[in-house]
N, C-alpha and C positions, 0 to 999 in steps of 0.2 A: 421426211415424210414417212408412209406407213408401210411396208413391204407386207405383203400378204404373203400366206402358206405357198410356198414352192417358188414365189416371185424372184427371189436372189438366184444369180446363175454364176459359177464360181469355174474358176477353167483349171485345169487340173493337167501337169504332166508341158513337155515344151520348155522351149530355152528362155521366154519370154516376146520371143517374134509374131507379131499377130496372125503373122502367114504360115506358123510352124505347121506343119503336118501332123503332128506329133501331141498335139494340145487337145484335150477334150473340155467337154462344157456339161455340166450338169448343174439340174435345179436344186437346193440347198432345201432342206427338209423344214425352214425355220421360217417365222414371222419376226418381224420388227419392227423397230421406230426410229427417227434418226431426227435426233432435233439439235439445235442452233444457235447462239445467239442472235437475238431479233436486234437487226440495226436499220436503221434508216435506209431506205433505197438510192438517199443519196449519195450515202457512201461508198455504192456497191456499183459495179462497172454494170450497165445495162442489161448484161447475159449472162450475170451473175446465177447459179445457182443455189444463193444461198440468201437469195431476193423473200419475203412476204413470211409470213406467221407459223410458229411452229404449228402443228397438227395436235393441240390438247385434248388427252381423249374425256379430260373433266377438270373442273375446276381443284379440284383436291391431289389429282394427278399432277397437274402445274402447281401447286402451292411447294407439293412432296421435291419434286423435283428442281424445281429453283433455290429452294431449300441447301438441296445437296451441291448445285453449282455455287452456291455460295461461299459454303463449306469448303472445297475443294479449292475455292479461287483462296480462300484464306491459306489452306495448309499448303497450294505450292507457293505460295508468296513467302510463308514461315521457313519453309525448307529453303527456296534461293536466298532466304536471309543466313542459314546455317550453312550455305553454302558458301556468301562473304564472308561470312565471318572465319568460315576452314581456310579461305586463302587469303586472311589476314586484311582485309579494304572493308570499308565501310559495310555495313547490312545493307545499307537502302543504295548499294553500288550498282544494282541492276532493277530498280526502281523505276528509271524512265523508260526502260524498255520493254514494261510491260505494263504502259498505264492503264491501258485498254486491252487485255485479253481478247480473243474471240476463242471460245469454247463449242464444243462440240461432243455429243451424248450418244450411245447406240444402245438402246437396249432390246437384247432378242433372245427368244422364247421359243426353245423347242419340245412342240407337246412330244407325248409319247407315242412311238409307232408300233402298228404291230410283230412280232420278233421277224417275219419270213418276210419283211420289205428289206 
């Protein structure tokens, strides 16, 4: 989905303990997007959140960007193929294990602020 200006909250400092004392939280200066492969809902465990349609902010924006996961799904497919082949097995040796990718995008955009924030 769409994260608006200041919506991300990022926790900073702490051992990872949710209860730490020590941990602080601040709002992230940036907007975003976070889109998904679209799959069938029946795939997906009922409380999935990763249920229902990406958020396209225009048709040429989803052209642009499917575009590129395509791309992408090619070149890591070509690299674990250079990868069989560096340790000597078949190219298509890790072929069924990724006949269905599920992919995932973020893209974020941080306007400019002014120097004294």
């Amino acid at each position: 989905g769409w994260q608006h200006l200041g919506e991300n909250v990022t926790r900073y400092g702490g051992d990872g303990d949710p209860d730490d004392p020590n941990a602080a939280f601040a709002r992230d200066q940036h907007e975003g997007i976070d889109l998904y492969e679209e799959l069938p809902d029946a795939c997906l465990p009922a409380d999935s959140w990763a249920r229902g349609v990406n958020p396209w902010p225009s048709s040429a924006f989803e052209h642009t960007m499917r575009e590129y996961v395509h791309e992408m799904m090619r070149l890591g497919r070509d690299v674990l193929h250079g990868m069989a082949e560096g340790m000597r097995v078949s190219k298509e040796s890790f072929d069924a294990a990724f006949h269905r990718p599920f992919w995932s995008l973020r893209g974020i955009r941080y306007p400019p602020l002014p120097l004294d924030s």
